[in-house]
C-alpha positions in Angstrom: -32.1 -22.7 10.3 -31.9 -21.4 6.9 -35.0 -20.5 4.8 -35.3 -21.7 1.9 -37.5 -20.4 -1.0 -38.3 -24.0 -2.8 -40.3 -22.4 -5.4 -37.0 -20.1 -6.6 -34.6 -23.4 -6.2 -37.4 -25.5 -8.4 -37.3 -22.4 -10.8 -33.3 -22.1 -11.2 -32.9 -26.1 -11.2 -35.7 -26.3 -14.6 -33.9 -23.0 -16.0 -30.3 -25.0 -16.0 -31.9 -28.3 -17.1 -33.4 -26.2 -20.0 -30.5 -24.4 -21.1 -28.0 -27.3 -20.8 -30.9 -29.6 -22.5 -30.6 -27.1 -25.9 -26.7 -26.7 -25.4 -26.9 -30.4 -25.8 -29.3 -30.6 -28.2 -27.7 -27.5 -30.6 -24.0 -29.2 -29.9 -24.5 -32.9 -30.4 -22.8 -33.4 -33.3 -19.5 -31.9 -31.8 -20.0 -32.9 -27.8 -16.7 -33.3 -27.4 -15.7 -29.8 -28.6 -18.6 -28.6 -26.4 -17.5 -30.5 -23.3 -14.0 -28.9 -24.1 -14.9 -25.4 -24.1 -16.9 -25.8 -20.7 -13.7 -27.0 -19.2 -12.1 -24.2 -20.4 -14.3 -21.6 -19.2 -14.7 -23.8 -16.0 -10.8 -23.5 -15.4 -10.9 -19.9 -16.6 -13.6 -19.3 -13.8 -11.3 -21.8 -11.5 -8.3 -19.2 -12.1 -10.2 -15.8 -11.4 -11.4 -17.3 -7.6 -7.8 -18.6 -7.1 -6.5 -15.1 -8.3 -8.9 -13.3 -6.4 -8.6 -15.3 -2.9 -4.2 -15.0 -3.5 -4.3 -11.8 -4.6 -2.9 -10.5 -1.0 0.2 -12.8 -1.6 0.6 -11.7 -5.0 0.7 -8.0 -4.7 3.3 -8.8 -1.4 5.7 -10.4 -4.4 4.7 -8.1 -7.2 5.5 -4.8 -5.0 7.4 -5.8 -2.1 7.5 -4.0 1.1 9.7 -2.8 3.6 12.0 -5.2 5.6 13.5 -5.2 9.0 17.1 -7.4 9.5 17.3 -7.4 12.8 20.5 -9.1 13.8 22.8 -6.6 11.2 20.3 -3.6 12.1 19.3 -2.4 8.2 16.2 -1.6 6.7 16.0 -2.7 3.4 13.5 -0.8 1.4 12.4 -2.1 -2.1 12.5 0.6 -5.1 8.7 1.4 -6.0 8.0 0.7 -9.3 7.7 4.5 -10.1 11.1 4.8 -9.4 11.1 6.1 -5.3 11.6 4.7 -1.9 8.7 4.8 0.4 8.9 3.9 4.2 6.5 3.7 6.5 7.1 4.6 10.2 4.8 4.6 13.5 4.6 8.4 14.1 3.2 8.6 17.3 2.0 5.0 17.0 0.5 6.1 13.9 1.8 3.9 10.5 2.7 6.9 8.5 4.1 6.2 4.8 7.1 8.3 3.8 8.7 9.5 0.7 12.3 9.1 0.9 13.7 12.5 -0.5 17.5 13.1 0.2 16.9 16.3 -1.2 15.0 17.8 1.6 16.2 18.8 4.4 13.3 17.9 6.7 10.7 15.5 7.8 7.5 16.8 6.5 4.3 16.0 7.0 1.0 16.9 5.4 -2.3 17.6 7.2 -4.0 14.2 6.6 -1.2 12.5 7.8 -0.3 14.9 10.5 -4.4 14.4 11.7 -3.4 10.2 12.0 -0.1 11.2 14.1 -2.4 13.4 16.5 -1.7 16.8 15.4 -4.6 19.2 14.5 -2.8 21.2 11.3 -5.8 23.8 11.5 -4.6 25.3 15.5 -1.1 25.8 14.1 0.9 28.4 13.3 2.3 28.2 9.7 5.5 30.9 10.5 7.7 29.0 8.6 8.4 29.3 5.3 9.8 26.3 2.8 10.9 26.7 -1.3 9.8 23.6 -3.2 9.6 23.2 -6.8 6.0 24.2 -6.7 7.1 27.3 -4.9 7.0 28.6 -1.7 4.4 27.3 1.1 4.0 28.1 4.6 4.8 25.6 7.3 4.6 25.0 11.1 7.0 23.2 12.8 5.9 20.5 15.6 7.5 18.0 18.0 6.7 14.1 17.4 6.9 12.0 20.8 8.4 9.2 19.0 9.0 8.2 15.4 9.9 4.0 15.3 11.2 2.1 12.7 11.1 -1.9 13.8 12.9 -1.6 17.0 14.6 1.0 16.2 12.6 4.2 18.1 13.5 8.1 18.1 12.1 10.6 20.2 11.6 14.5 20.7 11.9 14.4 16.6 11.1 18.0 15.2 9.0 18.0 11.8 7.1 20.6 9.7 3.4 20.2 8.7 3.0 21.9 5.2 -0.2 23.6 4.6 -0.3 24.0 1.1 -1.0 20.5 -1.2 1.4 17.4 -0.9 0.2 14.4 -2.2 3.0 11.9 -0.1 4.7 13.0 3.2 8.2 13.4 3.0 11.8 12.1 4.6 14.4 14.2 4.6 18.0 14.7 6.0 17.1 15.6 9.5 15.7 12.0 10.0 18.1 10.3 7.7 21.3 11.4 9.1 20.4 9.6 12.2 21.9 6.6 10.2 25.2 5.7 10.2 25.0 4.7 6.6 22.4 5.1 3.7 23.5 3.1 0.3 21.3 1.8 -2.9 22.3 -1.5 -3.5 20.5 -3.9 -6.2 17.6 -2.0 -6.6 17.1 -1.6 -2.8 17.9 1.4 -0.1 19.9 0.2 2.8 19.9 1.8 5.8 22.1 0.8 8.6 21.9 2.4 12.4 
């Protein structure tokens, strides 16, 4: 059973009667402008629970995600609304969001997201070396069991883990080419195996 504290529920109840008594009192001369705004703010009220409890389904339409058609084999992926394509892919069986950049040559990971596909970036060994346009910064390549997209799955992928700061991992050629077509088409990046 709940327990109830009657003394606080007595308190609230004469607190309401009180202040609705004097908005009553003050307002009686204009009730029905009063009884208007209360319906206003009641609906306005009304409107931030409704907002709040469909706010999942909103942000779905306002910033659509990623879509699988199945029966032609495309990914669709929705432009972001600063501008990019992101995709996200189970790395590992890790979801892992992507930057699509057809300016890089290869998948690149950085250490947080590296940590979620099961690779420690602190035991590797940063040989390699990559020129971005924040300059140069050392990288180690690694071998990904499997990268999946849908139903589509990849295995034995080879990726770099960047050691120096990147905000978004990356997707570059060496995954893309695996398609057999990329195109933009009304706003969208189409992939097709």
């Amino acid at each position: 059973m709940m327990d109830v504290d009657y003394g606080r529920v007595i308190y609230l109840v004469l607190l309401l009667v009180a202040v609705g008594s004097w908005v009553l009192v003050q307002n009686r001369q204009s009730l029905g402008k009063t009884v208007q705004q209360l319906a206003i703010w009641a609906f306005i009220f009304l409107g931030a629970i409704a907002g709040y409890g469909l706010w999942d389904d909103i942000r779905s339409t306002v910033r659509p995600q990623q879509s699988v058609i199945a029966n032609t084999g495309q990914i669709e992926v929705p432009r972001s609304t600063d501008g990019h394509y992101y995709l996200t892919l189970d790395v590992n069986d890790a979801p892992i969001t992507f930057l699509i950049d057809t300016g890089a040559t290869d998948v690149v990971l950085n250490a947080d997201d590296a940590r979620k596909a099961g690779i420690d970036p602190d035991s590797l060994a940063y040989l390699g070396r990559a020129n971005t346009a924040n300059g140069e910064v050392r990288t180690a390549s690694v071998w990904l069991d499997s990268v999946s997209l849908g139903a589509i799955t990849d295995n034995n992928i080879r990726v770099w883990v960047n050691q120096g700061e990147l905000d978004q991992s990356l997707l570059g050629m060496s995954y893309l080419q695996r398609w057999s077509s990329i195109e933009i088409r009304n706003g969208s990046l189409l992939l097709t195996r």
